[in-house]
C-alpha atoms as one frame of an Amber mdcrd trajectory, in Angstrom:
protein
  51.527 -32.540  38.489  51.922 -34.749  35.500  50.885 -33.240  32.008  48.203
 -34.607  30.508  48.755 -36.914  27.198  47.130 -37.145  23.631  43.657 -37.361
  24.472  44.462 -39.602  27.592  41.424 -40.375  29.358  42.584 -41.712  33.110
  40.769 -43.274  36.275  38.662 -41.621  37.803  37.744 -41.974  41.864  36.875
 -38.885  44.534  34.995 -36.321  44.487  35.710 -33.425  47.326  34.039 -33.326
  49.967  30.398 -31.794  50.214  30.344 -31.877  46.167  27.533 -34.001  44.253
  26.053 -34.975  47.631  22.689 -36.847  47.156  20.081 -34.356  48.230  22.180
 -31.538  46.936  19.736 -29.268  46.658  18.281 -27.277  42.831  14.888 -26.622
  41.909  12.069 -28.896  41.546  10.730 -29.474  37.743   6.880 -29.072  37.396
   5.435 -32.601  37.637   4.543 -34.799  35.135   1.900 -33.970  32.559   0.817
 -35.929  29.424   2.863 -36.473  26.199   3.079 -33.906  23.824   0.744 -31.347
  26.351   4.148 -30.026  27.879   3.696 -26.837  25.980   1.108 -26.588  23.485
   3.436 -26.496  20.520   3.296 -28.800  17.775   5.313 -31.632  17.603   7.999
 -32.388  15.293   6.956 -34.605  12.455   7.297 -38.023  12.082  10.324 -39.009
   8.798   6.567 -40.101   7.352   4.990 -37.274   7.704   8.137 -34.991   6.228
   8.472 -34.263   2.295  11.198 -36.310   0.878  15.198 -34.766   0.830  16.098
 -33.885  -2.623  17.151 -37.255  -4.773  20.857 -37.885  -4.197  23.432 -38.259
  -6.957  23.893 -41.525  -6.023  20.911 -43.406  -4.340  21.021 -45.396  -1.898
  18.192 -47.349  -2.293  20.090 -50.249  -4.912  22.149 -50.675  -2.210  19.777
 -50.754   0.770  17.670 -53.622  -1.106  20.560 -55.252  -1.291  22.125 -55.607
   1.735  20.682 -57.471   4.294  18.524 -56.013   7.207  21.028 -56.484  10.150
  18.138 -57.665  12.518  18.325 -56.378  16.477  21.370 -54.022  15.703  21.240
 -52.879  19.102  21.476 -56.526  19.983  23.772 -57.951  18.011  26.106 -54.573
  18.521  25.048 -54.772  22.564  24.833 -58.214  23.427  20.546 -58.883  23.514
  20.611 -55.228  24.769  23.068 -56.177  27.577  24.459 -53.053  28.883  28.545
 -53.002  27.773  30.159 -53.830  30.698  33.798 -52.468  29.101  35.250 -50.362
  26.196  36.231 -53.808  24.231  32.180 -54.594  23.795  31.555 -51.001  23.275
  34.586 -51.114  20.178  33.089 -54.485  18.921  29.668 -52.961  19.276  30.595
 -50.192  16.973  33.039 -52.686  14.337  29.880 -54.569  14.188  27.549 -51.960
  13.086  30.080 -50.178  10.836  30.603 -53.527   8.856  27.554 -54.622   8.459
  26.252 -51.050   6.978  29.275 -50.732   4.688  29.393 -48.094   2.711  26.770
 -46.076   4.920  29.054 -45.939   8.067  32.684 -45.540   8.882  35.226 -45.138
  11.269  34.952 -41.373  12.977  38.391 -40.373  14.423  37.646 -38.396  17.421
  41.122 -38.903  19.897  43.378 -41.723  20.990  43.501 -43.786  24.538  46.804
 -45.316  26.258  48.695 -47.449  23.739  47.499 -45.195  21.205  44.101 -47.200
  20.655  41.134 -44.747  19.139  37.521 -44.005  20.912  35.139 -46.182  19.411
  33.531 -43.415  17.096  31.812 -43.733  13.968  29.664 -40.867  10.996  27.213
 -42.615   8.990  24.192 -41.626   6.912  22.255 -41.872   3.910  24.537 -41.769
   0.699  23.221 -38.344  -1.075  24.718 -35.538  -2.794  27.555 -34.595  -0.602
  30.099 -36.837   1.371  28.684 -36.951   4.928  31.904 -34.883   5.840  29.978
 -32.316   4.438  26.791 -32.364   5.794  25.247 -31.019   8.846  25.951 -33.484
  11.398  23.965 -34.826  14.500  26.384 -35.435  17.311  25.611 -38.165  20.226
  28.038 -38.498  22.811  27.081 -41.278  25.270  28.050 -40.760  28.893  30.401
 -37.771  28.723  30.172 -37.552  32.157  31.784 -40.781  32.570  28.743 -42.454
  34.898  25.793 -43.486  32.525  26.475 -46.681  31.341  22.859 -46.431  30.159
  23.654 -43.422  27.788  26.488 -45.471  25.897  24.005 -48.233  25.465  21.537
 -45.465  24.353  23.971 -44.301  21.701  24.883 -47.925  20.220  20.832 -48.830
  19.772  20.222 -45.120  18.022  22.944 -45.615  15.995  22.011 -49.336  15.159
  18.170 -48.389  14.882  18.581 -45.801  12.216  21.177 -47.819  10.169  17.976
 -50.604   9.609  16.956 -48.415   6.639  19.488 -45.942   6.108  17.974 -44.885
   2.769  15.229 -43.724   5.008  17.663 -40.952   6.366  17.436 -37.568   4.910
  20.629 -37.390   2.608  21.282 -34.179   3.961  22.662 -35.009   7.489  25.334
 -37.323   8.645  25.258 -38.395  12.306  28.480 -39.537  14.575  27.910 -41.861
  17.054  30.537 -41.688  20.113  28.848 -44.262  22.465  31.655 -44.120  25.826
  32.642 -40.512  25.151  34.646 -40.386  28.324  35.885 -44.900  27.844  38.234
 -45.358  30.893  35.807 -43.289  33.169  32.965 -45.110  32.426  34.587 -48.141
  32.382  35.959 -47.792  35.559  32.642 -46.884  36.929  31.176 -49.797  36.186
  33.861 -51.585  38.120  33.021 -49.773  40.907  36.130 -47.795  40.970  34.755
 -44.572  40.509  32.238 -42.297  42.047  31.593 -39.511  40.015  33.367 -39.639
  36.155  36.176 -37.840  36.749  39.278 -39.163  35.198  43.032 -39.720  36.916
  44.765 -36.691  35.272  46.400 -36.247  38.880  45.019 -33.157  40.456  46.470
 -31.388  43.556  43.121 -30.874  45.182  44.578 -30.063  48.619  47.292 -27.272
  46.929  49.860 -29.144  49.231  52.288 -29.871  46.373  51.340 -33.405  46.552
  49.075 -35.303  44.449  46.781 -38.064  44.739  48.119 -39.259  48.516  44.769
 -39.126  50.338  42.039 -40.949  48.412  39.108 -43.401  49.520  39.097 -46.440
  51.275  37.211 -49.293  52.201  36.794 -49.103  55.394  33.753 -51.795  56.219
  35.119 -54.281  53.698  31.836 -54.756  52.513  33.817 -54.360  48.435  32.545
 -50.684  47.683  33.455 -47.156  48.311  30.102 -45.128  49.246  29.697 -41.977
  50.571  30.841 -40.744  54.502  29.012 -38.652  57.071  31.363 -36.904  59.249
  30.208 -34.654  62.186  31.110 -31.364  61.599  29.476 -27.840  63.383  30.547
 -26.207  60.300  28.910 -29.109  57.864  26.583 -28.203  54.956  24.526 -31.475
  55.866  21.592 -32.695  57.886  20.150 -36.412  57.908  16.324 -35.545  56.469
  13.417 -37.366  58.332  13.645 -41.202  57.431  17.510 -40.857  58.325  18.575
 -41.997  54.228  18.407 -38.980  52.355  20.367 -35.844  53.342  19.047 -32.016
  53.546  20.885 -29.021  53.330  21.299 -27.959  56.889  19.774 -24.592  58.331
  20.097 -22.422  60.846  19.922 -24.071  64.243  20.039 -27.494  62.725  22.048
 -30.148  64.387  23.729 -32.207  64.381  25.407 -31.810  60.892  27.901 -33.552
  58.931  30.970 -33.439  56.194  29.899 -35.101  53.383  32.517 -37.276  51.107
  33.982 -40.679  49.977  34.410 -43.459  52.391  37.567 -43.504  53.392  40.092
 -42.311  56.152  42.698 -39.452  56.867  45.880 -41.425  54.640  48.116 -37.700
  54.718  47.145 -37.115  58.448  46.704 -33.492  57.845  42.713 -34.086  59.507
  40.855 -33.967  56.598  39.296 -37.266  54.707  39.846 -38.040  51.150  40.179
 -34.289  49.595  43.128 -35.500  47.230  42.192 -38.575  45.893  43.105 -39.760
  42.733  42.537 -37.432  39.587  41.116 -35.661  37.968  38.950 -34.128  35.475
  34.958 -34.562  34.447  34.470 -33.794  30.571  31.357 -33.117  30.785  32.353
 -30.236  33.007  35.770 -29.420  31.667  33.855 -26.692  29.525  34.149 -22.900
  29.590  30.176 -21.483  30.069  29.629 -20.622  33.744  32.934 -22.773  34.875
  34.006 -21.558  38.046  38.072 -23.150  37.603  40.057 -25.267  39.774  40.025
 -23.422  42.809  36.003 -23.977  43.275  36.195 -26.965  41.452  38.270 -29.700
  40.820  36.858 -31.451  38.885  36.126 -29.147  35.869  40.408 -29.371  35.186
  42.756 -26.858  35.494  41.579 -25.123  32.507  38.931 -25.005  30.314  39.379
 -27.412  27.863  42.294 -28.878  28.882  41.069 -32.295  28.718  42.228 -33.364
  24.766  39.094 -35.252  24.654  36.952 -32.648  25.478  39.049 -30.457  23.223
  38.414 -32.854  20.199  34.875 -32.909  20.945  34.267 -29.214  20.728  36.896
 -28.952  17.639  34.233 -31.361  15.850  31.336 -29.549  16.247  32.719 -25.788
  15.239  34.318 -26.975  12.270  31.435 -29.436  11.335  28.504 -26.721  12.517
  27.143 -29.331  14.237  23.123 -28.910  14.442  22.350 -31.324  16.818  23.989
 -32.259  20.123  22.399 -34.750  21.950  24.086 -36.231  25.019  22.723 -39.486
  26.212  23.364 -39.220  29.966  22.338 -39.123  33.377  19.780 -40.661  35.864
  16.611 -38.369  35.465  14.805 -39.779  33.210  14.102 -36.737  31.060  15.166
 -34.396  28.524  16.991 -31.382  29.898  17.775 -28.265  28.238  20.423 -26.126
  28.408  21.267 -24.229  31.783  23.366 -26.136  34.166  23.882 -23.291  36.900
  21.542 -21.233  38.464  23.059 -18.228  35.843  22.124 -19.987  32.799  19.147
 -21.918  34.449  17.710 -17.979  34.956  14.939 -16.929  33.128  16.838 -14.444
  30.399  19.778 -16.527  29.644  17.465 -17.988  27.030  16.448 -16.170  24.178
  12.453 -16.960  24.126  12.665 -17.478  20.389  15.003 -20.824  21.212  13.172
 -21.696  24.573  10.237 -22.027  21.494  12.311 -24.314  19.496  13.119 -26.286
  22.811   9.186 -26.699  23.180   8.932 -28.140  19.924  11.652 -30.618  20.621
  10.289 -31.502  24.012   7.197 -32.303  22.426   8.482 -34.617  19.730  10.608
 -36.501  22.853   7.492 -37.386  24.516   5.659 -38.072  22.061   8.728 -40.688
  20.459   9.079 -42.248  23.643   5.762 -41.941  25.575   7.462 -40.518  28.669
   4.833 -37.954  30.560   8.028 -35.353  31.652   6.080 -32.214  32.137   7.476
 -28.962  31.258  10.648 -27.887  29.669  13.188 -28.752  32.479  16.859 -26.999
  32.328  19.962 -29.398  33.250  19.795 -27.671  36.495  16.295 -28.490  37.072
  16.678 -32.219  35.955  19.706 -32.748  37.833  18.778 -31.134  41.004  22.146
 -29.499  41.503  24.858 -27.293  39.276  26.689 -28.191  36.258  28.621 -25.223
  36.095  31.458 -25.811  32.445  28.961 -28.324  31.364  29.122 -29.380  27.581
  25.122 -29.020  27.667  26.137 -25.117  27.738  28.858 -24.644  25.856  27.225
 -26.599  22.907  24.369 -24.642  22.719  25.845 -20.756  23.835  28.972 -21.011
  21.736  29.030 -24.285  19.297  25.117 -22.937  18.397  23.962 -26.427  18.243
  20.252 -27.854  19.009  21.926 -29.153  22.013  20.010 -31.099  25.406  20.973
 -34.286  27.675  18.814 -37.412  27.464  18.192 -39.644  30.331  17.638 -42.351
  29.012  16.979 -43.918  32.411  15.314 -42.298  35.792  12.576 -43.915  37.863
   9.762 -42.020  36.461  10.100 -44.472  33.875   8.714 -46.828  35.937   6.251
 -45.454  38.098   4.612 -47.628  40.795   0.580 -47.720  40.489  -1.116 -45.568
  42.712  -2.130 -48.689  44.664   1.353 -49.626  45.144   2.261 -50.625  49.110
   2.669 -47.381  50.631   6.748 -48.390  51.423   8.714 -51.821  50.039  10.093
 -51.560  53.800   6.829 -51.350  55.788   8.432 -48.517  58.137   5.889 -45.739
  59.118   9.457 -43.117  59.969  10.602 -44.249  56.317   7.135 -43.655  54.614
   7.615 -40.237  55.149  10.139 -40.221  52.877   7.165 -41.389  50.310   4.193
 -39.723  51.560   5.119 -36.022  51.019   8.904 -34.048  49.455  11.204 -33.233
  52.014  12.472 -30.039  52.028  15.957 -29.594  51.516  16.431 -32.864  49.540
  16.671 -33.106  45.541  13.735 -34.211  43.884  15.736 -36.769  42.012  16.617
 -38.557  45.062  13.211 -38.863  46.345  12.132 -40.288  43.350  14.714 -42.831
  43.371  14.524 -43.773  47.217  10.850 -44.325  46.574  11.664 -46.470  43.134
  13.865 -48.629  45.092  11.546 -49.261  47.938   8.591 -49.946  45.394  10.623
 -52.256  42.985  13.477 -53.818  45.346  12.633 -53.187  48.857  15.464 -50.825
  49.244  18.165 -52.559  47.564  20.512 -50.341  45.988  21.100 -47.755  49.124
  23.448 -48.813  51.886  21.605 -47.368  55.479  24.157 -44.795  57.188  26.223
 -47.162  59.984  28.932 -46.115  62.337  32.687 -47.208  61.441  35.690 -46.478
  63.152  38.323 -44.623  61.523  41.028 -44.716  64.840  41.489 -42.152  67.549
  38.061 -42.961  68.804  36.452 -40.970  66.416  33.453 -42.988  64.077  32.163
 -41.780  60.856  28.863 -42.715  59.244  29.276 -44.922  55.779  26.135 -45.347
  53.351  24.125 -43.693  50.393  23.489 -44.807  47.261  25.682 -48.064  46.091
  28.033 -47.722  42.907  25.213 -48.190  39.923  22.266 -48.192  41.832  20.865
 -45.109  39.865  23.343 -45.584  36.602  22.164 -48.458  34.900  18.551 -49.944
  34.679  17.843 -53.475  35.362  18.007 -55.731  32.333  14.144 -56.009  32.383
  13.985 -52.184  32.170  16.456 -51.795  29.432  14.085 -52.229  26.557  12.169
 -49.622  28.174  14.735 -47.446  28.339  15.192 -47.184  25.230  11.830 -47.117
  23.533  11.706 -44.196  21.568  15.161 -43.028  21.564  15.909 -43.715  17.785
  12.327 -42.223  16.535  13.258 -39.264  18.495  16.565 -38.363  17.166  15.081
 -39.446  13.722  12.157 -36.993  14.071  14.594 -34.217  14.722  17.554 -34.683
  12.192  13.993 -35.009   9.356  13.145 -31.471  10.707  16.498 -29.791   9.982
  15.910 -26.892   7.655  15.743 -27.653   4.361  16.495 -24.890   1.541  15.134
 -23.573  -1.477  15.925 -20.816  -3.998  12.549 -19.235  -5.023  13.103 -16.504
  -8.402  11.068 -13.835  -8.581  12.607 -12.063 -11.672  14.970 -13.362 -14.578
  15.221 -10.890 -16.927  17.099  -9.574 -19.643  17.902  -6.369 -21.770  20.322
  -6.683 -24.135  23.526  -7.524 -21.999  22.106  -6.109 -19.034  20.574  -9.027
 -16.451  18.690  -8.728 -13.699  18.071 -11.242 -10.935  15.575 -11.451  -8.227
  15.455 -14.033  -5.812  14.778 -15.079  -2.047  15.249 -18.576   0.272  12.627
 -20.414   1.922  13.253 -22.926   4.712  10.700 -25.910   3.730  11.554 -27.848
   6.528  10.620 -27.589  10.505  13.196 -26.217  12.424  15.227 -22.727  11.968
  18.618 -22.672  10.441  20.006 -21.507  13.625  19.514 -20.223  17.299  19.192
 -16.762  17.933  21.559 -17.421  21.018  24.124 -17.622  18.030  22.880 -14.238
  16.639  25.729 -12.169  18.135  28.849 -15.074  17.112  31.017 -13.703  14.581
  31.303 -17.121  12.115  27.062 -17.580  12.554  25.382 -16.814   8.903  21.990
 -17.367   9.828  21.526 -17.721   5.797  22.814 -16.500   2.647  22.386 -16.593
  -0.964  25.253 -15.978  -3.377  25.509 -15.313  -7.223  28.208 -17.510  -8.887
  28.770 -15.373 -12.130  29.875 -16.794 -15.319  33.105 -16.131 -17.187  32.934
 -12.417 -18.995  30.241 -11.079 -16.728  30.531  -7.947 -14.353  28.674  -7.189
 -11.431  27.049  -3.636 -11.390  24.424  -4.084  -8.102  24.097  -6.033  -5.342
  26.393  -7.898  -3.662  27.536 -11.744  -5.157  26.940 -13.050  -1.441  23.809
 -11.615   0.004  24.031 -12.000   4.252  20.111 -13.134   5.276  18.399 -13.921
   8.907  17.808 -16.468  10.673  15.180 -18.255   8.982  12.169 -19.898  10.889
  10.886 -22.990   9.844   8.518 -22.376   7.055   9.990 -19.242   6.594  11.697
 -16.809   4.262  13.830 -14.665   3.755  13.984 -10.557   2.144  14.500 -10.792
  -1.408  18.220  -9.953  -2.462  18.562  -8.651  -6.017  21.339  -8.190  -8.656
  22.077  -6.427 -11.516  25.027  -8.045 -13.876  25.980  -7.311 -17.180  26.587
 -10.404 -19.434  26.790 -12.212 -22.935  24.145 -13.967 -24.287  23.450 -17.269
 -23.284  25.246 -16.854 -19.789  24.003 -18.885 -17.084  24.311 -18.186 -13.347
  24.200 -20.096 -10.093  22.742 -19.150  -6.885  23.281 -20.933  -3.944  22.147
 -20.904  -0.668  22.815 -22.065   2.840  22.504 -21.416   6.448  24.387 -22.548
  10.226  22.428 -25.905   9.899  21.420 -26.003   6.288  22.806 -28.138   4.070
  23.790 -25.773   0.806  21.027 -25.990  -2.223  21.880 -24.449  -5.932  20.065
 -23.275  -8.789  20.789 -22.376 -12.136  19.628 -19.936 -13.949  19.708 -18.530
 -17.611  18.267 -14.543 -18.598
């Protein structure tokens, strides 16, 4: 097995067989409801609607008015909002926007590629106070599961949105933009080379000592690898009625099938395509609920053991990151932490952050105008396991506002109601559209009806018979590379509506701090000091998920004390709660004795807080 490099990121191509099978089978989210009615919880506010960030040391404003608005950022960075079709228009995207916002973004250094070329990264924000190295940060990482071309696009028009009026930003937060978070993966999907985002890190799937010698193959030369029915008594598989989608198989069902890559038996040892080449998902190469290597290959040998993935998660524990937001997938929605049916439970939660969640939820749809329903775990919204997803391990052990954005799914385009009942005029098919099959994913019913409504079925290849030698046929079909990936260029714009207001909303509701004094006093040399924090702004300065971490402060207030004075109660740093939005916190109180005319600092701070001082003179 060949070690992996610095921060390498290889081809991907197979997944195993009977893994990520279209109508792999989670529950069903609650239907759709009406922005902002998800939950009953009030939304977010709007950056208009938010009291102004403390004025920074050095405003930005001089320098806002003077540069020049960049116009369609997204569009000049993206190509008219053309999806990047490669990691040299996602790097030229990123150049673009970093030069033309000079000095409010930079480079971000987040790993190298082969040759020793760097991720397309980049931090920006607001000038204020603090260098944004210091600040809380807002993290987007585009397609980290290396097949949502529509999440890296996603990334590049947030990042290019909020840069219009970056003096707009709260000075408080900085926000790093990594639009291709896993860049030969995704590339390489969009060539049609790969099939589910892992990377070529070879991988002895088989545990025959070999690696890589039995991967897919062509085999109706129609120019793309799809997915393969093979008969099997033992198979987990059953065609569903309609004869597209697949259902898990029960008791008595037959006949059932093997599901995995098109392709034949290369190592003769009579199984097809179980060691193809690579290799490792990111987005699963995670430790929360990972089951390892010998379950599944493609969360990596270890966890972490990807050095991309490793950077990623070094970033946000030494920057506290506060937001996570991973623009990915092909649901459509926003999904919340809980990628296996563990951490999908009810209990894994805390009900204080499944609150927080509502609030967020709320603000998504009412930025974007998608009707999503309820809160829907990644579980839920991707109608099968993530077990080792990021999603997890940024919100259980990084303690970040964490959830994956769709940006694309076909509830975003609905069909009226008077739509033709099926694009395909077949009365077996229309059952597929007239009631859910049982057995089959939610999210592939809602896509086999989008593609019938909008394209008469283009996009999934019908199941036909193929010869792979010995007599024996296989069945070759599904969904075609993309089909579900990346929206048509006259739903991009779509897409994307929303997406910046959203993440603006949230990083304006990170908690804001102040120092409130109830007593300054003094007698003689002997001070006394009496003072709490209040969190002015909307959201907590931390999950209670993070509650039990060693390193999570929840808040604090500290007494700096002159030269020549001496502490004689209290304590200088004073550990606090978590603080709720609007909230605050005991009152911590100290007595020092100290000259006349001393003056003393207190500062305060919290997991997503960005630190606040006052001075103060008994």
């Amino acid at each position: 097995m060949a070690p992996p490099d610095s921060g390498k990121p290889v081809e991907p191509s197979t997944q195993k067989p009977d893994e990520g099978a279209p109508g792999a089978q989670g529950p069903v989210p609650q239907g759709p409801g009406t922005p902002g009615a998800a939950s009953g919880t009030p939304d977010l506010p709007s950056p208009e609607s938010t009291p102004a960030a403390a004025p920074a040391a050095n405003p930005a404003g001089a320098a806002a008015a003077a540069a020049p608005p960049p116009g369609n950022v997204a569009a000049s960075a993206a190509g008219a909002l053309d999806m990047p079709r490669d990691l040299n228009a996602v790097a030229a995207g990123v150049e673009r926007l970093i030069s033309e916002r000079t000095p409010f973004a930079r480079r971000l250094d987040l790993g190298t590629l082969p040759g020793g070329r760097r991720v397309p990264a980049m931090l920006f924000g607001a000038e204020g106070p603090l260098p944004l190295e210091e600040r809380p940060v807002v993290l987007m990482l585009g397609s980290l599961d290396g097949e949502s071309p529509a999440g890296g696009l996603a990334v590049l028009h947030v990042a290019g949105e909020l840069l219009r009026e970056p003096a707009g930003l709260s000075n408080g937060v900085a926000f790093a933009a990594v639009p291709w978070a896993s860049p030969k993966a995704q590339e390489l999907s969009l060539q049609g080379r790969s099939a589910d985002g892992r990377n070529l890190l070879p991988v002895d799937e088989d545990r025959d000592r070999r690696v890589d010698e039995d991967g897919p193959d062509d085999l109706d030369g129609d120019g793309m690898i799809v997915q393969m029915l093979v008969e099997d008594p033992e198979g987990l598989w059953v065609r569903a009625p309609g004869q597209r989608l697949l259902s898990r198989a029960k008791a008595g069902d037959a006949p059932r099938y093997s599901l995995c890559l098109e392709g034949k038996d290369d190592d003769g040892d009579g199984r097809f395509n179980e060691d193809g080449p690579g290799g490792v998902v990111l987005d699963l190469n995670f430790p929360v609920g990972r089951e390892g290597p010998w379950k599944d290959n493609l969360a990596g040998l270890s966890p972490l053991s990807d050095p991309l993935a490793r950077n990623y998660a070094d970033f946000a524990l030494v920057r506290h990151a506060a937001v996570v937001i991973l623009f990915q997938g092909s649901h459509g929605r926003l999904a919340i932490p809980g990628g296996s049916k563990a951490t999908a439970a009810a209990g894994w939660m805390p009900e204080a952050d499944r609150g927080v969640y509502e609030k967020l939820l709320t603000s998504f749809q009412t930025a974007t105008g998608r009707r999503t329903g309820a809160l829907s775990t990644l579980y839920e919204s991707r109608g099968r396991e993530r077990r080792g997803a990021a999603l997890d391990w940024f919100y259980s052990v990084a303690g970040a506002l964490a959830v994956e954005v769709a940006p694309w799914g076909p509830a975003l385009d609905a069909p009226a109601e008077s739509a033709p009942e099926n694009a395909r005029f077949d009365s077996t098919r229309g059952d597929e559209k007239k009631k859910p099959l049982e057995g089959v994913a939610a999210e592939d019913q809602a896509w086999i009806r989008w593609l019938d409504d909008t394209s008469g079925g283009i996009g999934f290849i019908d199941w036909h018979p193929v010869d792979v030698g010995l007599g024996r046929q296989v069945l070759v079909g599904g969904w075609e590379p993309g089909a579900r990936s990346a929206p048509p260029p006259q739903h991009v714009a779509r897409a994307l509506q929303g997406l910046a207001e959203f993440t603006r909303r949230v990083s304006a509701s990170l908690p804001r701090l102040e120092v409130r004094l109830s007593e300054v006093s003094r007698d003689g040399e002997v001070c006394r000091i009496r003072a709490r924090v209040a969190n002015v702004g909307q959201l907590p300065t931390g999950l209670s998920v993070s509650d039990a971490r060693v390193d999570s402060v929840g808040a604090w207030l500290m007494l700096e004390l002159p030269t020549g004075a001496k502490l004689i109660a209290g304590s200088e740093r004073c550990r606090l709660s978590r603080l709720a939005g609007g909230g605050s916190s005991r009152e911590c109180e100290w007595i020092v004795v100290a000259p006349a005319g001393s003056s003393f600092a207190l500062r305060a701070g919290g997991d997503w807080a960005l630190s606040v001082s006052k001075e103060v003179t008994p």
